[in-house]
C-alpha positions in Angstrom: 15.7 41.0 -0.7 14.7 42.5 2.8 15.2 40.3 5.8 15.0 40.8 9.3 17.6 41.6 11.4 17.0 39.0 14.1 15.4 35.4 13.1 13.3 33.9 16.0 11.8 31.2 14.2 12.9 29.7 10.5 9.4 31.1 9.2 10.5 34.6 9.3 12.6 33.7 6.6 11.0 33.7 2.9 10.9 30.4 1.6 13.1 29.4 -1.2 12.2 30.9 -4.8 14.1 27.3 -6.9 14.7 29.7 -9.8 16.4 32.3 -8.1 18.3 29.5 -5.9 19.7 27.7 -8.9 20.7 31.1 -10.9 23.0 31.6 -7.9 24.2 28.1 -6.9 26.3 28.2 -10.2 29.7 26.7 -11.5 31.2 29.4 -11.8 30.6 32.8 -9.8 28.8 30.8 -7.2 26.3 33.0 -4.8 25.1 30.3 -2.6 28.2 28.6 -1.2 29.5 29.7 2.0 33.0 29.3 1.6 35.9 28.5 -0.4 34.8 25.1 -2.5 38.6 23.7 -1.0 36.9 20.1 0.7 34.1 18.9 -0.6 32.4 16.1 -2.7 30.4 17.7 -5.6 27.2 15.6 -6.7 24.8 16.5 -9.2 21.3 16.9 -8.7 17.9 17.7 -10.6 16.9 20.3 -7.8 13.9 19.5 -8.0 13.9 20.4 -11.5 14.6 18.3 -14.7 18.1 20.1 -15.8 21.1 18.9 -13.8 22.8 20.9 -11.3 25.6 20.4 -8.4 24.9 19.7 -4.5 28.0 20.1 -2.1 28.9 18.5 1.0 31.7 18.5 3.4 33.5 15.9 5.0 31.0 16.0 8.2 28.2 16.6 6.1 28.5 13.9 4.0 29.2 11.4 6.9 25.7 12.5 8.6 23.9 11.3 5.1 26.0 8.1 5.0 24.9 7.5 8.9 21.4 8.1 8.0 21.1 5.9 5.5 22.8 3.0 7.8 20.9 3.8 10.6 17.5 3.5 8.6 18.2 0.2 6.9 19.3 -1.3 10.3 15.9 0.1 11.6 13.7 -1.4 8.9 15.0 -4.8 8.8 18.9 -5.3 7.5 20.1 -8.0 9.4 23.4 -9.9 10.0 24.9 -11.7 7.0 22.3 -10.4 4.6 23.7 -10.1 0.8 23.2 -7.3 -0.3 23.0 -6.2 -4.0 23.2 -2.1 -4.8 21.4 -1.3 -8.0 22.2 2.6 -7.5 23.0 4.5 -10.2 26.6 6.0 -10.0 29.5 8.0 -11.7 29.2 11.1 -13.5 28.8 12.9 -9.9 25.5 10.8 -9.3 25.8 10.3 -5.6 23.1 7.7 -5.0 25.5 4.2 -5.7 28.3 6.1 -3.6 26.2 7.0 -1.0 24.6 3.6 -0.7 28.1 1.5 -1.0 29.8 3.5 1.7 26.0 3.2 3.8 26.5 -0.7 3.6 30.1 -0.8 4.3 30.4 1.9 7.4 26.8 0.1 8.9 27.6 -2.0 12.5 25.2 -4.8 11.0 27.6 -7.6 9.2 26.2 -8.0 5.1 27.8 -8.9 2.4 27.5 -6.1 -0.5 27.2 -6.9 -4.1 27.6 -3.5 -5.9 26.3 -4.4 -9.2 24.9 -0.7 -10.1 21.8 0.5 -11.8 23.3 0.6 -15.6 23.7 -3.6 -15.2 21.3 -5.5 -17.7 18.3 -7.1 -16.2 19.9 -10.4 -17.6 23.2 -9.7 -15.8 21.7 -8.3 -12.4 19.2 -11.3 -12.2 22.1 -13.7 -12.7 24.2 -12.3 -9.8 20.5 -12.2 -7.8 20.5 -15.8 -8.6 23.7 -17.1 -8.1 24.1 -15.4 -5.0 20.6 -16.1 -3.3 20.7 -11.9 -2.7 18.2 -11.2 0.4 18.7 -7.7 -0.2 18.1 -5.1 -3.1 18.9 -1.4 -2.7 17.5 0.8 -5.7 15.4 3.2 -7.1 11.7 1.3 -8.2 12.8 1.7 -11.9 15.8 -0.2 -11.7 14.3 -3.1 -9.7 10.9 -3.6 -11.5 12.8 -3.9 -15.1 14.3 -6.7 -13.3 11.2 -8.2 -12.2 10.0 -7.2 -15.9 13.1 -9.5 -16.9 12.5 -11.9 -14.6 8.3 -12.3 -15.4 8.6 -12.7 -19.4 11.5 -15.4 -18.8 9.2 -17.6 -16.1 11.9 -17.0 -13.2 11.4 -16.1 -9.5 13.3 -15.7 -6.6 12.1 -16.4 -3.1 15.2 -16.0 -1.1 14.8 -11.7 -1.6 13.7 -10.7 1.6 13.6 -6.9 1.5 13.6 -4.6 -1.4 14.7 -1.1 -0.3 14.0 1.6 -2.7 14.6 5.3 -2.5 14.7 8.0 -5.4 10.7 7.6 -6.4 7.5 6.5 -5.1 6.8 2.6 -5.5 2.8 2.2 -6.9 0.4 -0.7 -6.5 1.0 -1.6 -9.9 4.6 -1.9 -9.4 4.1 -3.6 -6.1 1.7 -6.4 -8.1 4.9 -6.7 -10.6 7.7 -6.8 -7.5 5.7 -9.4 -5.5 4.9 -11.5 -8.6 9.1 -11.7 -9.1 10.1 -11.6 -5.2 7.2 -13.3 -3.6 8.8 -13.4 -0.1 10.2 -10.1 0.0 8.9 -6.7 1.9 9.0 -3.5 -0.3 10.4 -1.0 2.0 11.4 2.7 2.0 14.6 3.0 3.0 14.9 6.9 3.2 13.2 9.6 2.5 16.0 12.5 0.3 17.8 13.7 -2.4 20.7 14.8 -3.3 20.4 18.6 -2.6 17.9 18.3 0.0 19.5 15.4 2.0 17.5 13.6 4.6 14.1 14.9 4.4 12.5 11.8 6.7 12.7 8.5 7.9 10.5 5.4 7.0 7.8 3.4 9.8 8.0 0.6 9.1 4.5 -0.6 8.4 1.7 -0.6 5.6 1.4 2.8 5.0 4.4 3.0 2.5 4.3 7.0 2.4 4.5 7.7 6.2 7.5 9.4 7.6 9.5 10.9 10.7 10.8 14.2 10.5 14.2 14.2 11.3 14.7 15.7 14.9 18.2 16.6 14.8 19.1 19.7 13.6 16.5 20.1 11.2 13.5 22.1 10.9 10.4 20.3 8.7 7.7 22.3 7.6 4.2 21.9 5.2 3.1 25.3 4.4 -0.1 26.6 2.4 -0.1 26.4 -1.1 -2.1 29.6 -1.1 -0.6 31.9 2.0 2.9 30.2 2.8 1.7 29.9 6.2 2.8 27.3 8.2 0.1 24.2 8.9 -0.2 22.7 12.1 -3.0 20.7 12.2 -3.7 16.8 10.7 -5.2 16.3 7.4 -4.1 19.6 5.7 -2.4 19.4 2.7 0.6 21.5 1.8 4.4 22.3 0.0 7.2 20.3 2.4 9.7 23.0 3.1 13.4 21.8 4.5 15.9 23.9 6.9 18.8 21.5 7.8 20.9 23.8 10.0 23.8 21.0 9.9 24.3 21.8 6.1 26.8 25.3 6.3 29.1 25.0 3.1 25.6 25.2 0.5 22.8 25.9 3.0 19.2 25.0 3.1 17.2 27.2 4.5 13.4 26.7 3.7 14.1 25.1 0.7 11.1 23.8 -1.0 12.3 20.4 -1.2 9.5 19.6 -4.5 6.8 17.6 -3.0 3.6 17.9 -1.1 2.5 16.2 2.4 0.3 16.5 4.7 0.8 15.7 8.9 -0.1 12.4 10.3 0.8 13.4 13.6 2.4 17.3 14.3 3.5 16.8 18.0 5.3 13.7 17.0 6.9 14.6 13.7 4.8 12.3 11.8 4.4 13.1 8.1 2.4 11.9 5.4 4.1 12.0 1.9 1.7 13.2 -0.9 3.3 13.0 -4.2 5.6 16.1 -6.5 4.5 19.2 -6.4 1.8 20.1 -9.1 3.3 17.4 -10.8 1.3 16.2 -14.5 0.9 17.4 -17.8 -0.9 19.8 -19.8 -2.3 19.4 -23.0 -3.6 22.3 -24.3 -5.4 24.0 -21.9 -6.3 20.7 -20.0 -4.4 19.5 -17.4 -3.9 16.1 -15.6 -1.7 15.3 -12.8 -0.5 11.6 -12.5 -1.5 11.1 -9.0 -5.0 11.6 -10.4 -4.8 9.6 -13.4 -3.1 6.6 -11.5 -6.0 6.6 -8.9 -8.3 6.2 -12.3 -6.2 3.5 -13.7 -5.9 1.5 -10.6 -10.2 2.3 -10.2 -10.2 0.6 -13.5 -7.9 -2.3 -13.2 -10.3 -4.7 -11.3 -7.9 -7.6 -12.4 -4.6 -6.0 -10.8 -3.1 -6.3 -14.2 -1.0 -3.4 -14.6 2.5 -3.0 -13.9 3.5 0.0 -15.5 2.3 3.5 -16.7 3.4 6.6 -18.2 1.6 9.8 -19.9 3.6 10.9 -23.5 2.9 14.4 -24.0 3.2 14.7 -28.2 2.5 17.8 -31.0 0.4 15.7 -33.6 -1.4 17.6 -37.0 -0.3 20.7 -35.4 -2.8 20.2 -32.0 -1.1 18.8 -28.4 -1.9 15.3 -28.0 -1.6 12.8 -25.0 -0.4 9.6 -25.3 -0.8 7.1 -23.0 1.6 4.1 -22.7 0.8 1.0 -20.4 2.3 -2.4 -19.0 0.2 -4.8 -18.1 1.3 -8.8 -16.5 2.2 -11.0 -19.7 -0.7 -13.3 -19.5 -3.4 -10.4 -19.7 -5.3 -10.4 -22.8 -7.7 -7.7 -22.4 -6.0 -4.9 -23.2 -8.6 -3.9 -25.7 -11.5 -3.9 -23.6 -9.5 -2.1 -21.0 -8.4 0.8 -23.4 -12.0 1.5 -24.1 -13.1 1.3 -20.4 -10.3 3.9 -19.3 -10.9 6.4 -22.3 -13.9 6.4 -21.4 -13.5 7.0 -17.2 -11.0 9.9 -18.2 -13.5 11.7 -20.4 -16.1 10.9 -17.8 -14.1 12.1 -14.8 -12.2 15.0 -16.8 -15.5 16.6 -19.2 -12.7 19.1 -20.5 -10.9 16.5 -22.2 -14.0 15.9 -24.8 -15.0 19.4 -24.7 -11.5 20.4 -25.8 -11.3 17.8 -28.5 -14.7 18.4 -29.8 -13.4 22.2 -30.5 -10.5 21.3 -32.3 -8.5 22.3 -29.6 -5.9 19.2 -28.7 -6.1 15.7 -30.7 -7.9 13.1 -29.1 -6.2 10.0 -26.1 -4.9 7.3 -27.4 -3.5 4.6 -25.3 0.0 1.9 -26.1 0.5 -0.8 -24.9 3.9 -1.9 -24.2 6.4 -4.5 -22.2 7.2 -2.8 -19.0 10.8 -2.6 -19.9 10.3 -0.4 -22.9 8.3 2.3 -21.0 11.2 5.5 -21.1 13.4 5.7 -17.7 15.6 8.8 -17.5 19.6 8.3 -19.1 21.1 9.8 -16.1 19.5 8.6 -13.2 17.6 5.3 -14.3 13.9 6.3 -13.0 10.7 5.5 -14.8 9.4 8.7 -16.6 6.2 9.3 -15.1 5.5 11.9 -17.8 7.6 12.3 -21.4 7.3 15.8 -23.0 8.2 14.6 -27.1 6.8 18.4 -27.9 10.0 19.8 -30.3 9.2 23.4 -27.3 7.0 23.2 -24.4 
């Protein structure tokens, strides 16, 4: 690849091709790393992608995350003496638990940690929530709304959680009806903004808008660009790929690494960012496709009783056609699950023509819908998050 001599501004640079980034950011052979791997902690990541690969960090590096994290908890509402329970997934060179642990303990703000992890039953975590009269959780939405699922089909609540600080994963309105219904006193807060071979990609406001974000001003270099052009945007409103340069990171660097989501700027001057959703994110069946940011817009559209509390699109191979299943939690005291089935069937063929014009020529089988208890809908083995969509194709 071509690149200029002298770099005036980051967007000389050609942003990020994943494929090509990941071919050379290997085990073995590695491309990408700077250095000798000789002090480091390894950690694996999705990269943005399903398959897991390896982030590195020095010593420095590392601490910068850990003070990050601390610095935004303390900022949104982490207070002296609060017990703390960390439902973060960990081992097998996941860095979330580790990175939250050592956020916790290095943090000037007295708390008392309860590291209970994200592979702890419901039953188990809810006992120690209990016993403990825990103020604080610290998870990905997944972990914490299976044990609110818990918590709901049991008859149990717990008033003394105050904050519920989640990170990994987007937390939805139907998840928020199913958190508050568990942890009526507690504020459902975003604790960070990153992953794992990104780092830091923005800070929360504390506030209503749940997606809002400050770019981090240290260092780092935050940019939404055209889908279409790659061209930087600028102005408010405009929607666009988030690219990352964190000029801290030297051992594996990130230079305008598209970090696998899509945003839009609240406020450019200030740094203020609104977060969007993945990038292109959804399924496609057939030739039809439907991204879940759309199809949870016509769920929650359809849910006039604020019943559900879980979702999740099954893309299947049935009678030799692609099929799409559709899998739903709802509140254990709703009852109308039939009458709500045919009133979204019939909202999605409405709003999407091409989904009864493609079943009508024999070209994918027809929607059906499941309903099941929220804590059967599929989370990922490694990391513990909710599957917004589940490929059960044998090839894609």
């Amino acid at each position: 690849m071509d690149l200029p001599d002298v770099v005036n501004d980051v967007s000389d640079l050609p942003v990020i091709d994943h494929t090509d980034f990941w071919s050379a950011n290997t085990v073995s052979g590695n491309r990408v790393l700077t250095q000798p791997l000789t002090e480091a902690v390894v950690l694996k990541t999705g990269g943005t992608t399903g398959a897991p690969k390896f982030a590195c960090y020095t010593r420095g590096e590392w601490s910068d995350f850990v003070a990050g994290i601390a610095e935004s908890m303390a900022r949104n509402g982490l207070r002296h003496g609060h017990r703390v329970a960390n439902l973060f997934y960990g081992g097998e060179l996941y860095a979330s638990f580790l990175l939250w642990q050592e956020s916790l303990t290095t943090i000037t703000t007295d708390n008392v940690r309860l590291p209970m992890g994200g592979a702890a039953s419901p039953e188990a975590v809810h006992t120690i929530l209990k016993d403990f009269d825990a103020q604080v959780t610290c998870s990905t939405p997944t972990t914490i709304c299976r044990v609110a699922g818990f918590m709901l089909e049991h008859g149990y609540r717990l008033p003394s959680m105050e904050i519920i600080f989640f990170a990994g994963e987007p937390v939805f309105e139907d998840q928020r009806r199913l958190l508050a219904a568990a942890f009526p006193n507690a504020e459902i807060c975003a604790a960070i903004y990153g992953s794992t071979d990104a780092g830091i990609i923005g800070s929360p406001l504390r506030g209503a808008d749940q997606r809002m974000f400050q770019a981090p001003d240290r260092d780092t270099v935050l940019e939404i660009v055209d889908d279409a052009t790659g061209e930087p945007i600028r102005e408010t409103g405009r929607s666009g790929r988030l690219i990352k340069t964190d000029l801290r990171r030297r051992l594996m660097p990130v230079l305008r690494y598209p970090v696998g989501d899509r945003a839009e700027w609240a406020d450019y001057d200030n740094r203020l960012f609104r977060l969007q959703g993945r990038h292109a994110e959804g399924v496609r069946v057939g030739p039809v496709s439907l991204y879940t940011e759309d199809f949870r817009r016509i769920v929650n559209e359809v849910d006039t009783a604020q019943a559900i509390i879980g979702m999740q699109l099954v893309e299947r191979r049935t009678d030799g056609l692609d099929s799409l299943l559709i899998r739903l939690a709802a509140r254990p005291d709703y009852t109308e699950t039939q009458a709500f089935t045919q009133t979204l069937l019939a909202e999605l063929h409405t709003s999407r023509p091409m989904i009864s014009d493609t079943i009508a020529a024999g070209m994918i089988g027809p929607l059906t819908v499941e309903w099941k208890p929220y804590n059967e809908l599929q989370i990922n083995p490694r990391s513990g998050k909710l599957m917004p969509v589940v490929d059960e194709r044998p090839t894609r």
